[in-house]
N, CA and C atoms of all chains as a GROMACS GRO file, in nm:
protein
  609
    1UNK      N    1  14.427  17.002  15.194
    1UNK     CA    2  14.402  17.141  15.152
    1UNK      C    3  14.291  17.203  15.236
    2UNK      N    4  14.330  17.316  15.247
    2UNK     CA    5  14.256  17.416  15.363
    2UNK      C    6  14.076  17.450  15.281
    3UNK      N    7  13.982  17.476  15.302
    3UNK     CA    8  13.848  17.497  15.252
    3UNK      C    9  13.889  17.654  15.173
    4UNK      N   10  13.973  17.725  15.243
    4UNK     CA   11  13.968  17.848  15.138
    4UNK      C   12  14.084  17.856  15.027
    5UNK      N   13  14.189  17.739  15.056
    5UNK     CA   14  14.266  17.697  15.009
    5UNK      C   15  14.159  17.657  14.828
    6UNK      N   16  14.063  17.539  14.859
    6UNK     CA   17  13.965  17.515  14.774
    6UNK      C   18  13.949  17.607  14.698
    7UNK      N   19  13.856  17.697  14.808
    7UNK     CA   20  13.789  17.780  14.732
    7UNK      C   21  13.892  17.878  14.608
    8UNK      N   22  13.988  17.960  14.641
    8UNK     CA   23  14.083  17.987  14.542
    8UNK      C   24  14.102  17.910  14.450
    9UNK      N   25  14.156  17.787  14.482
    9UNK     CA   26  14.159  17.710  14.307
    9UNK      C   27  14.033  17.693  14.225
   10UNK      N   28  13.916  17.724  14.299
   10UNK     CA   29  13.813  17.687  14.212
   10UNK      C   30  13.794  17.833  14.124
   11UNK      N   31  13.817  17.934  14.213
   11UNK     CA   32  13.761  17.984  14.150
   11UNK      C   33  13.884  18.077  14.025
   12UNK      N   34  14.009  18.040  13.998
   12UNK     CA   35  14.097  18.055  13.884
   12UNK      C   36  14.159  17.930  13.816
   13UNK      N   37  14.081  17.894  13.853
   13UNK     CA   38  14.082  17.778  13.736
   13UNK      C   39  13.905  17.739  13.675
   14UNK      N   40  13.799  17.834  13.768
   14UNK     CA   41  13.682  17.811  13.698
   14UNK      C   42  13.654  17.952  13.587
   15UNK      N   43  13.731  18.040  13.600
   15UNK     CA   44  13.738  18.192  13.539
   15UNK      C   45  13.819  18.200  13.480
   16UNK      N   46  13.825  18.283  13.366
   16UNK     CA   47  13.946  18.282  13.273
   16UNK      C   48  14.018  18.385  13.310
   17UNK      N   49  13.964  18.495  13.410
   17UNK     CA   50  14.060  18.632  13.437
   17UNK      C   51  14.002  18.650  13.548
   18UNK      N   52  14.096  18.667  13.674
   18UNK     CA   53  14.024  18.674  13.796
   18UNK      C   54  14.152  18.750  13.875
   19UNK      N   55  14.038  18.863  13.875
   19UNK     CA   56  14.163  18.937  14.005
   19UNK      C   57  14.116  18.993  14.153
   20UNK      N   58  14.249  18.919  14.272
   20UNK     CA   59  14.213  18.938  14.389
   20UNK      C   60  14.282  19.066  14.418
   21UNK      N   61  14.133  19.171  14.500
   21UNK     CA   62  14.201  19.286  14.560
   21UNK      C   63  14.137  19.378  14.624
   22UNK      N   64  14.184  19.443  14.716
   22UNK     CA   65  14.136  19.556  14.811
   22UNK      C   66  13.990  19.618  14.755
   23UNK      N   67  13.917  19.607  14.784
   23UNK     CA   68  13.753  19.642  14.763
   23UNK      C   69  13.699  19.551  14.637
   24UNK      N   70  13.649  19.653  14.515
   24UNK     CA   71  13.573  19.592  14.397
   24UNK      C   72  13.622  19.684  14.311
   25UNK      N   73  13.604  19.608  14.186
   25UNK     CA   74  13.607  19.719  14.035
   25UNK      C   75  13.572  19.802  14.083
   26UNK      N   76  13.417  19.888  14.127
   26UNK     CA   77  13.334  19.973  14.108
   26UNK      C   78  13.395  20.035  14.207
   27UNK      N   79  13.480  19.976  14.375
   27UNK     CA   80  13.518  20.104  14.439
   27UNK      C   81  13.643  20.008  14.487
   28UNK      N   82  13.762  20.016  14.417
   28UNK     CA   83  13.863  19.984  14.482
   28UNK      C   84  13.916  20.053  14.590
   29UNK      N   85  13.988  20.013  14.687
   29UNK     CA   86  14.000  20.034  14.812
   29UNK      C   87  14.185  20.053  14.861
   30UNK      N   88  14.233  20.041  14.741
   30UNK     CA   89  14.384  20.046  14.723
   30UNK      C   90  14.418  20.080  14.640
   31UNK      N   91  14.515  20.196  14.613
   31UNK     CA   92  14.566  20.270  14.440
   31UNK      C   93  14.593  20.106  14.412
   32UNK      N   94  14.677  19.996  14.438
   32UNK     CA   95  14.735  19.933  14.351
   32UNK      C   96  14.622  19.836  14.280
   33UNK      N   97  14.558  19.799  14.367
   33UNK     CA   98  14.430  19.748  14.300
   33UNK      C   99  14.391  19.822  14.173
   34UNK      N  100  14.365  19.950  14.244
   34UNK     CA  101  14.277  20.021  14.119
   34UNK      C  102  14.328  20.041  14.040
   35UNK      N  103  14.475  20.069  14.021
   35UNK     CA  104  14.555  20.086  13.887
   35UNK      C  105  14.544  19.935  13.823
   36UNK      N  106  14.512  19.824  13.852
   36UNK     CA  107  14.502  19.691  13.793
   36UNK      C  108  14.382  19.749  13.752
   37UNK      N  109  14.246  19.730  13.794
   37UNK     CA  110  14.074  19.793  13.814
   37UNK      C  111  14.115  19.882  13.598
   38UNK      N  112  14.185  19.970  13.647
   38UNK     CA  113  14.171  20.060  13.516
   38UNK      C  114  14.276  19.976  13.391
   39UNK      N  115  14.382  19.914  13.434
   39UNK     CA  116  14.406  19.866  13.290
   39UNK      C  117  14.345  19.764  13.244
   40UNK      N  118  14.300  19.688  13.347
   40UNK     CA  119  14.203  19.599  13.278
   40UNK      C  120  14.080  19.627  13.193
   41UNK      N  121  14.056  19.679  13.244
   41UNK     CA  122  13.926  19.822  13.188
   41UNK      C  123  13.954  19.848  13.048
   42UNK      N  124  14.070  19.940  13.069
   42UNK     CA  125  14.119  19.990  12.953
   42UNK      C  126  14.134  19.920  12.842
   43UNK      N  127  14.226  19.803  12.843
   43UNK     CA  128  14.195  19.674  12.748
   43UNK      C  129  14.133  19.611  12.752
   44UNK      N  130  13.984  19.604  12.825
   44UNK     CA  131  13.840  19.590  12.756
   44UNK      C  132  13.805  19.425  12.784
   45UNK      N  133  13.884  19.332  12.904
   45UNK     CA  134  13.866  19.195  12.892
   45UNK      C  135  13.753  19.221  13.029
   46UNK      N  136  13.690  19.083  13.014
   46UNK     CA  137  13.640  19.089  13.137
   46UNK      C  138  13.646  18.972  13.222
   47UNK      N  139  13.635  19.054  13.356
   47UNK     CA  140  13.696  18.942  13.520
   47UNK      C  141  13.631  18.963  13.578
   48UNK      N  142  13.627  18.887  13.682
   48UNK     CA  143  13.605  18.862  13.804
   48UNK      C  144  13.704  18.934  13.885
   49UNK      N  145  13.676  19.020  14.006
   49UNK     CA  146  13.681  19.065  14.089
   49UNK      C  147  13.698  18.999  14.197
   50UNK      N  148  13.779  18.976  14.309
   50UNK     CA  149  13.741  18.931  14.446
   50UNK      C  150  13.831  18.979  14.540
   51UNK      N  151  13.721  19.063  14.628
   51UNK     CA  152  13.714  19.152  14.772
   51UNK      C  153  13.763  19.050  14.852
   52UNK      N  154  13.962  19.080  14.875
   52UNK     CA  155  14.033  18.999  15.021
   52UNK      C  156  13.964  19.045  15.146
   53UNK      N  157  13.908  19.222  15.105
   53UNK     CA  158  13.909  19.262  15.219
   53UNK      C  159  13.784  19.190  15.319
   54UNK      N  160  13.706  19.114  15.234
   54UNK     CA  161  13.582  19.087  15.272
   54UNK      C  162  13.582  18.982  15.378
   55UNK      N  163  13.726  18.907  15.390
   55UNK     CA  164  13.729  18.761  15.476
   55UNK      C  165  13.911  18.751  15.483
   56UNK      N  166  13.893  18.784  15.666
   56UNK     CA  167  14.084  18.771  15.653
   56UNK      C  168  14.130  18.602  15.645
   57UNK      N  169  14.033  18.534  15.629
   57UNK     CA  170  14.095  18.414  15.569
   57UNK      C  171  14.170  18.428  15.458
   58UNK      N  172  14.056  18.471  15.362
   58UNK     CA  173  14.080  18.514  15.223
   58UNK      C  174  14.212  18.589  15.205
   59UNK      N  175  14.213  18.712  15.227
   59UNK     CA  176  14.331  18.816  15.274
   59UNK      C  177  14.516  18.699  15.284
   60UNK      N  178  14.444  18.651  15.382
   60UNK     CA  179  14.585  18.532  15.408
   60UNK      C  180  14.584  18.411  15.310
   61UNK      N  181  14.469  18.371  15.266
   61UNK     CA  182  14.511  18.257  15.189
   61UNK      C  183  14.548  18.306  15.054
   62UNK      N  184  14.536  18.391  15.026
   62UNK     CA  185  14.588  18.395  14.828
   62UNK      C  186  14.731  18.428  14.872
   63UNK      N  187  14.755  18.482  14.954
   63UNK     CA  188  14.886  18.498  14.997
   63UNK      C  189  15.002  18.376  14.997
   64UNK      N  190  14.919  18.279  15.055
   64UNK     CA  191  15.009  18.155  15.032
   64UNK      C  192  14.982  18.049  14.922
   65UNK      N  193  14.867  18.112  14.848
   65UNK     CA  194  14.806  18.023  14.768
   65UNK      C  195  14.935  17.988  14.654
   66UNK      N  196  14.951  18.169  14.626
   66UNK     CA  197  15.070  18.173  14.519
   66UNK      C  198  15.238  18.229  14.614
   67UNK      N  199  15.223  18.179  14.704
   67UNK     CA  200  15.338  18.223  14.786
   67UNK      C  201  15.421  18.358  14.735
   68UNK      N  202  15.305  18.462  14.752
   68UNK     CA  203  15.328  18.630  14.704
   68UNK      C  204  15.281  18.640  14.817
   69UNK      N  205  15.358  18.799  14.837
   69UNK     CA  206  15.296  18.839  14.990
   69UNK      C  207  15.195  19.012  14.975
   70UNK      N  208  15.218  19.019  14.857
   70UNK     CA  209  15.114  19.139  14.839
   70UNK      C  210  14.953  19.107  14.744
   71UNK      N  211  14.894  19.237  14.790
   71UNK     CA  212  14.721  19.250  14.722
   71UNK      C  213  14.792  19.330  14.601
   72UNK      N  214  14.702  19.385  14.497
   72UNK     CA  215  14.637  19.269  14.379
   72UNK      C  216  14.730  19.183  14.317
   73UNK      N  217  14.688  19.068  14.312
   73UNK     CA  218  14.724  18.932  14.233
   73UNK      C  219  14.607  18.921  14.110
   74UNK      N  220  14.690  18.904  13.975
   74UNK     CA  221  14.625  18.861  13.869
   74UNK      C  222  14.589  18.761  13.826
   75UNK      N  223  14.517  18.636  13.782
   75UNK     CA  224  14.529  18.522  13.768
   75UNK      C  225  14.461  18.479  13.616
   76UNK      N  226  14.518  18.466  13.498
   76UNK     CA  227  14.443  18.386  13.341
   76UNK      C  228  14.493  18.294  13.331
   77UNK      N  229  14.341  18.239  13.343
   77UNK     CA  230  14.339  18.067  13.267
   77UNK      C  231  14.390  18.020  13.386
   78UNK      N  232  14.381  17.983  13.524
   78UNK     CA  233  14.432  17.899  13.625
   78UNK      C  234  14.566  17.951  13.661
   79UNK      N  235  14.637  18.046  13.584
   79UNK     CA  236  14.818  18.091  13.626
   79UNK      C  237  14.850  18.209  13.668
   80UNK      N  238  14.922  18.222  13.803
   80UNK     CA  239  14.953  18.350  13.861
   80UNK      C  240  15.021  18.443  13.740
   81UNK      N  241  14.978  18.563  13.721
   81UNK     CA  242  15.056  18.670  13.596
   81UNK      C  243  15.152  18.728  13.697
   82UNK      N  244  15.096  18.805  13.849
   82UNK     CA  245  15.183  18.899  13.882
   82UNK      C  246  15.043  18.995  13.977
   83UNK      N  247  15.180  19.117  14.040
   83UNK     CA  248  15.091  19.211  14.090
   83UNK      C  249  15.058  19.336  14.004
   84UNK      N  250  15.048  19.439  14.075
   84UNK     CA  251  15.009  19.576  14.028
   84UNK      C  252  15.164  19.582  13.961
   85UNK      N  253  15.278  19.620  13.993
   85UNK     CA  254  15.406  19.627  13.912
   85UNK      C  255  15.406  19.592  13.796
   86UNK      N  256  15.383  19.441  13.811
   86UNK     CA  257  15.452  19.369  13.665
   86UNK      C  258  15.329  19.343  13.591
   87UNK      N  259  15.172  19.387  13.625
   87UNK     CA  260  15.061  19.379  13.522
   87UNK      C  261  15.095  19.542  13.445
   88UNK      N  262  15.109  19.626  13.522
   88UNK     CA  263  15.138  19.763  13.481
   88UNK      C  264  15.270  19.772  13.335
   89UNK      N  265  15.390  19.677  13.393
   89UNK     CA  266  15.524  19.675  13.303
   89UNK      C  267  15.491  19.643  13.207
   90UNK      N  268  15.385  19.508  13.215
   90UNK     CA  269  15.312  19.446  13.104
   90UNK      C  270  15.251  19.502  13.008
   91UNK      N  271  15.124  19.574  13.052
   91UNK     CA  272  15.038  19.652  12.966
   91UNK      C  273  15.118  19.775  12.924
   92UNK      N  274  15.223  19.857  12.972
   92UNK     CA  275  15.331  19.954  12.897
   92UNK      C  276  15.379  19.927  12.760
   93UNK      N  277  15.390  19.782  12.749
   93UNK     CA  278  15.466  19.728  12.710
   93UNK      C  279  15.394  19.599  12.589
   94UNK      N  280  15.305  19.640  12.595
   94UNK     CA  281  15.186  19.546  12.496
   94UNK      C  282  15.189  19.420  12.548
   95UNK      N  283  15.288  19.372  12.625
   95UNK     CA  284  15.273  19.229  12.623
   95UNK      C  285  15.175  19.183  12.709
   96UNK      N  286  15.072  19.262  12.789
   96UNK     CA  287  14.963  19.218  12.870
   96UNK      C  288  14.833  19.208  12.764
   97UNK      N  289  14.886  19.246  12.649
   97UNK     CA  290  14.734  19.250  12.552
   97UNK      C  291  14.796  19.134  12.483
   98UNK      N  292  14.891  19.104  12.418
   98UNK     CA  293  14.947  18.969  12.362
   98UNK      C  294  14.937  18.835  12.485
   99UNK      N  295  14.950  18.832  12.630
   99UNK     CA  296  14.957  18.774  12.681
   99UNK      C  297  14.755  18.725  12.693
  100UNK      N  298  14.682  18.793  12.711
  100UNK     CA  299  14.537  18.728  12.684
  100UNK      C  300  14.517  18.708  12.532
  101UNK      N  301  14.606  18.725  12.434
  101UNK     CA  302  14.567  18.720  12.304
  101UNK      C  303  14.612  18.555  12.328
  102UNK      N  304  14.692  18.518  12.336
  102UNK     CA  305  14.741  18.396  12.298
  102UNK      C  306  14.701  18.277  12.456
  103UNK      N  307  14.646  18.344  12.520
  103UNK     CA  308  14.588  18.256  12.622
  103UNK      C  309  14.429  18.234  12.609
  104UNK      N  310  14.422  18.289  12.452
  104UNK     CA  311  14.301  18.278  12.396
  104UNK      C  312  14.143  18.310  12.485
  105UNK      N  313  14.167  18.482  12.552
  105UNK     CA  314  14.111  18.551  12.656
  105UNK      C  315  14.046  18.663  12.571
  106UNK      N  316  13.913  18.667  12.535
  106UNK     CA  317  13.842  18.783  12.426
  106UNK      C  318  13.904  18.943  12.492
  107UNK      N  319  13.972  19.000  12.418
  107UNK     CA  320  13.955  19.160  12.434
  107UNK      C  321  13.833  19.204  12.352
  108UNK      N  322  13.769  19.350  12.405
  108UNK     CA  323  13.693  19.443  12.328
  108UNK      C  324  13.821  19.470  12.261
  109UNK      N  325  13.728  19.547  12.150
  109UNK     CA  326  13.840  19.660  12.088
  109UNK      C  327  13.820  19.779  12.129
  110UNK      N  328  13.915  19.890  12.136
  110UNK     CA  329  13.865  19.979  12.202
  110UNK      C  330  13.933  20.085  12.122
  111UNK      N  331  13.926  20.074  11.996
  111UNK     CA  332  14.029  20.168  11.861
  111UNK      C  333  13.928  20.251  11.830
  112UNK      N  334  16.911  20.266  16.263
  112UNK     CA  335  16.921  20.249  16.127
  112UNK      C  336  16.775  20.273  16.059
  113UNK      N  337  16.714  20.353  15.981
  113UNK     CA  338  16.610  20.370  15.929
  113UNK      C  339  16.559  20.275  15.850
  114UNK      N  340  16.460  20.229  15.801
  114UNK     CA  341  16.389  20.108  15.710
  114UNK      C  342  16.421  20.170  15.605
  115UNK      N  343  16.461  20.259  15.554
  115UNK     CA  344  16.505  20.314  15.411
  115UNK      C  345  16.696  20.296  15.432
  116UNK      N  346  16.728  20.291  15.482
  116UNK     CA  347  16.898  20.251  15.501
  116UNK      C  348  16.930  20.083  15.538
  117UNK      N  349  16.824  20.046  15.607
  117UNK     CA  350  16.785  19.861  15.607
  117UNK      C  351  16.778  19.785  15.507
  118UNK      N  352  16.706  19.876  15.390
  118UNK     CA  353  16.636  19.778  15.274
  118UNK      C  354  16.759  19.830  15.161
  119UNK      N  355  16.838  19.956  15.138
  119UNK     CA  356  16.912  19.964  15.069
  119UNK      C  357  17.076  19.885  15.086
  120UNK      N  358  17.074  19.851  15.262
  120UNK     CA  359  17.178  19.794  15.281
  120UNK      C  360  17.170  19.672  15.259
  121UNK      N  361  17.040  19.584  15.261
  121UNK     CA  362  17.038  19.416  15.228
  121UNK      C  363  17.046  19.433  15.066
  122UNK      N  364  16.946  19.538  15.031
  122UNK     CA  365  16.970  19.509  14.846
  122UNK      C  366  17.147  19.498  14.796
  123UNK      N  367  17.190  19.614  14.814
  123UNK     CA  368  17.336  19.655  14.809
  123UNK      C  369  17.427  19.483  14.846
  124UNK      N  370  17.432  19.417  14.921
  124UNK     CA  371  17.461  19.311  14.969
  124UNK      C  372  17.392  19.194  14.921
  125UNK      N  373  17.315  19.169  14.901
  125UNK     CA  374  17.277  19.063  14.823
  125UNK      C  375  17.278  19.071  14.676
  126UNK      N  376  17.268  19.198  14.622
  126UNK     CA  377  17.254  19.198  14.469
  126UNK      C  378  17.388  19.269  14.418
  127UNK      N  379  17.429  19.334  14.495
  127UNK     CA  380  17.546  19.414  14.417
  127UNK      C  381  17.546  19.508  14.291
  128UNK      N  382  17.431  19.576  14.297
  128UNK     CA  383  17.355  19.624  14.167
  128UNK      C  384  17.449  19.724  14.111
  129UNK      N  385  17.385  19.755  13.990
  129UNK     CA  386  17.478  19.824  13.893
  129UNK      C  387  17.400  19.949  13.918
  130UNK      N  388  17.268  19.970  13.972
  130UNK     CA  389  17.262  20.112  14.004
  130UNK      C  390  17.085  20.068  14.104
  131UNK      N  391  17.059  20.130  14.179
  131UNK     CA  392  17.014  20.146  14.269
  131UNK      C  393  16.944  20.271  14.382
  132UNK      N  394  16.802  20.252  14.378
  132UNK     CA  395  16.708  20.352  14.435
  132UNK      C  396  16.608  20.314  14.523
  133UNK      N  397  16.644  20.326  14.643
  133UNK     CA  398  16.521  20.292  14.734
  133UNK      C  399  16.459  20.440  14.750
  134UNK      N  400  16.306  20.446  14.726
  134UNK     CA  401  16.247  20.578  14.739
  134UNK      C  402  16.164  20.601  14.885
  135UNK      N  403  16.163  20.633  14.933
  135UNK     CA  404  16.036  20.661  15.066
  135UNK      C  405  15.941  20.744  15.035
  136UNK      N  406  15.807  20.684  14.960
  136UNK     CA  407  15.699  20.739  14.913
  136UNK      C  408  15.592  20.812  14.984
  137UNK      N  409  15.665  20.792  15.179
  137UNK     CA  410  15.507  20.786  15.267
  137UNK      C  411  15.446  20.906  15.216
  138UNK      N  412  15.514  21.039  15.194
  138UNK     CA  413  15.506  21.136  15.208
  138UNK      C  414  15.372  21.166  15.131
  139UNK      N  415  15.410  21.107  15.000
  139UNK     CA  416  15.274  21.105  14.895
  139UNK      C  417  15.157  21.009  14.944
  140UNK      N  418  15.157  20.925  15.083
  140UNK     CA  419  15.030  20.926  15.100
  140UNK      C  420  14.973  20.959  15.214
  141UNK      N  421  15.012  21.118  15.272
  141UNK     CA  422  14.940  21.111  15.369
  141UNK      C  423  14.796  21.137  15.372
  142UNK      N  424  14.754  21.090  15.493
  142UNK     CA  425  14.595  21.119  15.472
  142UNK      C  426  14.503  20.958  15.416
  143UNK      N  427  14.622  20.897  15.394
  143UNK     CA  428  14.532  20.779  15.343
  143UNK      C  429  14.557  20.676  15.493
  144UNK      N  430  14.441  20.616  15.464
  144UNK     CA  431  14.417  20.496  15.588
  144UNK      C  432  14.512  20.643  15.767
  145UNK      N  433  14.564  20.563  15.798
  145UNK     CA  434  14.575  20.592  15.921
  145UNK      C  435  14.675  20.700  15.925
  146UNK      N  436  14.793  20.674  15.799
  146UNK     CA  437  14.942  20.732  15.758
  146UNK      C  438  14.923  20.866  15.769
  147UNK      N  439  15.006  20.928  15.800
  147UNK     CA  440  15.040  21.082  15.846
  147UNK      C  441  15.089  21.137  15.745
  148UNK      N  442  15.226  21.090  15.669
  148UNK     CA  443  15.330  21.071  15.569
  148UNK      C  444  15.428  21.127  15.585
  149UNK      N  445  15.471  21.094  15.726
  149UNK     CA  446  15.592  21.108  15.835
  149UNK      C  447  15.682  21.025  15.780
  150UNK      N  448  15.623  20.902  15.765
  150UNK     CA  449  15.624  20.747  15.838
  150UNK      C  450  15.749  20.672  15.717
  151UNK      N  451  15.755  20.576  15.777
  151UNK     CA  452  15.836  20.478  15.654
  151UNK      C  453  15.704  20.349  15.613
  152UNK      N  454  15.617  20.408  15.568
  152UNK     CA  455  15.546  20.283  15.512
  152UNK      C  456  15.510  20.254  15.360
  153UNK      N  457  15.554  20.333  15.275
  153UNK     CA  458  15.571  20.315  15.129
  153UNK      C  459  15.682  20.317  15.064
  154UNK      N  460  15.754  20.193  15.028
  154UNK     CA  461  15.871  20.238  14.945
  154UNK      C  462  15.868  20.206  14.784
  155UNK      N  463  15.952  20.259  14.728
  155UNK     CA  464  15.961  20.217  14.580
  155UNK      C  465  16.139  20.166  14.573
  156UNK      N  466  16.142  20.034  14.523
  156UNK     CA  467  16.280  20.008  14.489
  156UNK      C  468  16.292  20.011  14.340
  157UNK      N  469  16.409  20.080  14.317
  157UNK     CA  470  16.420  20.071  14.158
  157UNK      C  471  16.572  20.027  14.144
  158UNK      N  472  16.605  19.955  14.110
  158UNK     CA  473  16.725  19.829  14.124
  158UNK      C  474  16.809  19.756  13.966
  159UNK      N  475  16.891  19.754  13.909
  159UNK     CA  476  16.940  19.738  13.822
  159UNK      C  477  17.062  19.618  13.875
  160UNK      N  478  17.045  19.468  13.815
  160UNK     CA  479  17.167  19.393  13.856
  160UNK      C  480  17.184  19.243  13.774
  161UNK      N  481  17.280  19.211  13.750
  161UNK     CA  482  17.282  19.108  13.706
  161UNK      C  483  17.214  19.004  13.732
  162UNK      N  484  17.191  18.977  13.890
  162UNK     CA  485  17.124  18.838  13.896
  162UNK      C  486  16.963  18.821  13.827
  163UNK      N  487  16.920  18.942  13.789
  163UNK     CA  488  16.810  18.885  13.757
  163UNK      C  489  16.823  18.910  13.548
  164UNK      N  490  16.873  18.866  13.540
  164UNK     CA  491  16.912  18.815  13.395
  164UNK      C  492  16.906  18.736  13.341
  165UNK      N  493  16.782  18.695  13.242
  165UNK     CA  494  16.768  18.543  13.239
  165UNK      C  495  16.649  18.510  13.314
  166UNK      N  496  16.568  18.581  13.396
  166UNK     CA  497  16.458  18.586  13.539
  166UNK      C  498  16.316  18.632  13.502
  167UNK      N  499  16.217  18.594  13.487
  167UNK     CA  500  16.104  18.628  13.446
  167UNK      C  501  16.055  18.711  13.561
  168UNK      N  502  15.961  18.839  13.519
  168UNK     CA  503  15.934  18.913  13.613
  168UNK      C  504  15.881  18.893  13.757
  169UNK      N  505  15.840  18.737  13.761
  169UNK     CA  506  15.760  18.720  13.888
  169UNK      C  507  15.882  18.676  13.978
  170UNK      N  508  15.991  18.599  13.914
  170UNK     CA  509  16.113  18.568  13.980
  170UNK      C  510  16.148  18.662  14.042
  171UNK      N  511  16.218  18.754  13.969
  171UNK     CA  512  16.286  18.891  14.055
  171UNK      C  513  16.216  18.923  14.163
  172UNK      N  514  16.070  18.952  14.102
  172UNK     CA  515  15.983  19.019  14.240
  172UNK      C  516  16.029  18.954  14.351
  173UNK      N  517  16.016  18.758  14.329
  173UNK     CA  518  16.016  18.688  14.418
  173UNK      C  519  16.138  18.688  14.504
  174UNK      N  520  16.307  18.708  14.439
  174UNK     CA  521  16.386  18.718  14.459
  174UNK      C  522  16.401  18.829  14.607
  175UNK      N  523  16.291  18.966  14.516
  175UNK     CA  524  16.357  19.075  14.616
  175UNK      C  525  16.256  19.041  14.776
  176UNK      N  526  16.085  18.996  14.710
  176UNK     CA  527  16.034  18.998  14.799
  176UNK      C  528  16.064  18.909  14.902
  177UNK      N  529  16.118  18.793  14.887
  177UNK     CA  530  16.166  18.696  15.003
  177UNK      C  531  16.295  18.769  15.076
  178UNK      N  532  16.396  18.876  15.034
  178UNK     CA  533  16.524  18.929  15.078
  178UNK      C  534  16.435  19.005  15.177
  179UNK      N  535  16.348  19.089  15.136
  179UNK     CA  536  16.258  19.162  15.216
  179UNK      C  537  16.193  19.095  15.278
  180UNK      N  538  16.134  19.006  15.324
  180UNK     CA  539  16.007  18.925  15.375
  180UNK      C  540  15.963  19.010  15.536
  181UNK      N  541  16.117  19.008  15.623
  181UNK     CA  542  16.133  19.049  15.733
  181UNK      C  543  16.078  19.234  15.803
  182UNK      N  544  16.097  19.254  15.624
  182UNK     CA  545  16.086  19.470  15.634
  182UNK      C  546  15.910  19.454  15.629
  183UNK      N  547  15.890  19.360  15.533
  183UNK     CA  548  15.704  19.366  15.488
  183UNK      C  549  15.644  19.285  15.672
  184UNK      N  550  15.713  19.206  15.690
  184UNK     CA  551  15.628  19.167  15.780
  184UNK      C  552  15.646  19.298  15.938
  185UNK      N  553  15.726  19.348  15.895
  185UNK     CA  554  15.764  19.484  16.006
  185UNK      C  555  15.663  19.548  16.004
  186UNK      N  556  15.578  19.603  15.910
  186UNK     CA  557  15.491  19.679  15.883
  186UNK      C  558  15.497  19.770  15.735
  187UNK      N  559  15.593  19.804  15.662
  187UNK     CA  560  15.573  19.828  15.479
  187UNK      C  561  15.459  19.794  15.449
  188UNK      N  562  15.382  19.920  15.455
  188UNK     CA  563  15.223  19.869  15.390
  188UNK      C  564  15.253  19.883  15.191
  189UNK      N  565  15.341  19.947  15.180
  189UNK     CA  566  15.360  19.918  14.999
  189UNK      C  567  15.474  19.915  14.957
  190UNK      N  568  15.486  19.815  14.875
  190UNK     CA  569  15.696  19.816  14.827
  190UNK      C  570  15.644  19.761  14.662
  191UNK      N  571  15.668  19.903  14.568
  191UNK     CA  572  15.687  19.859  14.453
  191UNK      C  573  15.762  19.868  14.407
  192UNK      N  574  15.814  19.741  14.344
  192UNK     CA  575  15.966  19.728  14.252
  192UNK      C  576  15.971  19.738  14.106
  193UNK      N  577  16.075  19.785  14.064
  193UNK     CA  578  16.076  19.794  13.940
  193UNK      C  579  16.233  19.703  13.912
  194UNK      N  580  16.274  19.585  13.874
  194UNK     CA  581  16.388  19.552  13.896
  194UNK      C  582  16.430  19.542  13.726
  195UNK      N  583  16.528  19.542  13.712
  195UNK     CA  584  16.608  19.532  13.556
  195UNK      C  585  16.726  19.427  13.577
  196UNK      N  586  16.748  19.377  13.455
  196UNK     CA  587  16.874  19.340  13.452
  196UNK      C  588  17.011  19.466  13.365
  197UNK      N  589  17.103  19.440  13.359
  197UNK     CA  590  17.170  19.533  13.311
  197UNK      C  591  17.162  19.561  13.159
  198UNK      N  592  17.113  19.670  13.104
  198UNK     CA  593  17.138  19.602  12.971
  198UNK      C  594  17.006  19.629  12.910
  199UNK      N  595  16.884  19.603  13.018
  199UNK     CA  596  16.737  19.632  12.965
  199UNK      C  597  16.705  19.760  13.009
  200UNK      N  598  16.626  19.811  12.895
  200UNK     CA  599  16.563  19.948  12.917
  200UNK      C  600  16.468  19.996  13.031
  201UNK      N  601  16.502  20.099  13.121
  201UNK     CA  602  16.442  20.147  13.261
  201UNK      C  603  16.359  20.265  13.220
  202UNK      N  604  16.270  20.323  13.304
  202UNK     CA  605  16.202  20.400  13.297
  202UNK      C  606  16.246  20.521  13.411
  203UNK      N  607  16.379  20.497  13.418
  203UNK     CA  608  16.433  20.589  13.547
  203UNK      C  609  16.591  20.627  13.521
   0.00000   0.00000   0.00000
């Protein structure tokens, strides 16, 4: 295994919600990111962040990490969820708030 | 052959869908990064077909994104899919 190869597994399987993508929460750098950036937000869990743009190792290795070829990738509890599409279909659809409910991942409430 | 007549002719052929929309989004981003919104670099597929029936959402993606692998590595800086099976409720 490659060193950034490493580093990715350590760090979604050391975090319970970890998402890789184009800039940061505070200034995403890609609508699709940032539309992840705000529903996560919105349902009130909290992650980790991590800037591909910061290291084109990085950039290329999550790419093959989960053999997906696009930025943002979601990751709870150590398991690929999906990108901007299917976190979006998800949260439409409640099952992104049931899916950290039962992966036993704290939401705020935000009622 | 345009990258919007490329990607509707491999979908069409590999999936045989029951209904089918490749969109060319560049338009809505020009001005961002380098894009003019001339260009063919944003598409949206919206795709309805049997094979992914039975397919958890990361499958399909995976399904379409490996059919595509060749258009993304061309240069498609965004391809969002929305795929269905027949039968499930669309937003289109």
């Amino acid at each position: 295994m490659s060193a950034i190869n490493d580093f990715i597994d350590n760090e979604v399987k050391t975090n319970d919600v970890v998402l890789f993508m184009k800039g940061t929460p505070q200034f995403p750098q890609c609508g699709f990111s940032g539309q992840v950036v705000q529903i996560l937000d919105y349902v009130g869990v909290d992650y980790k962040g991590i800037n591909v743009l910061a290291d084109a190792d990085l950039r290329q290795g999550i790419k093959d990490y989960s053999n997906w070829p696009t930025i943002p990738q979601l990751y709870v509890k150590g398991e690929f969820v999906g990108g901007c599409d299917i976190i979006r279909e998800m949260f439409q659809n409640q099952e992104l708030q049931s899916h950290f409910a039962d992966k036993g991942v704290a939401v705020r409430s935000n009622a | 052959m345009s990258m919007e007549e490329t990607i509707e002719r491999k979908l069409r052929d590999a999936f045989q869908p029951e209904r089918l929309a490749v969109i060319n989004e560049s338009h809505l981003h020009a001005g961002h990064r380098e894009f003019d919104g001339t260009g063919e670099t944003h598409f949206r597929v919206r795709i309805v077909a049997p094979a992914f029936a039975g397919k958890s959402r990361i499958e399909r993606h995976r399904a379409l994104n490996e059919l595509l692998a060749p258009e993304i590595e061309a240069g498609i800086h965004a391809l969002a899919l929305e795929p269905a099976a027949p039968g499930e409720t669309t937003r289109w």
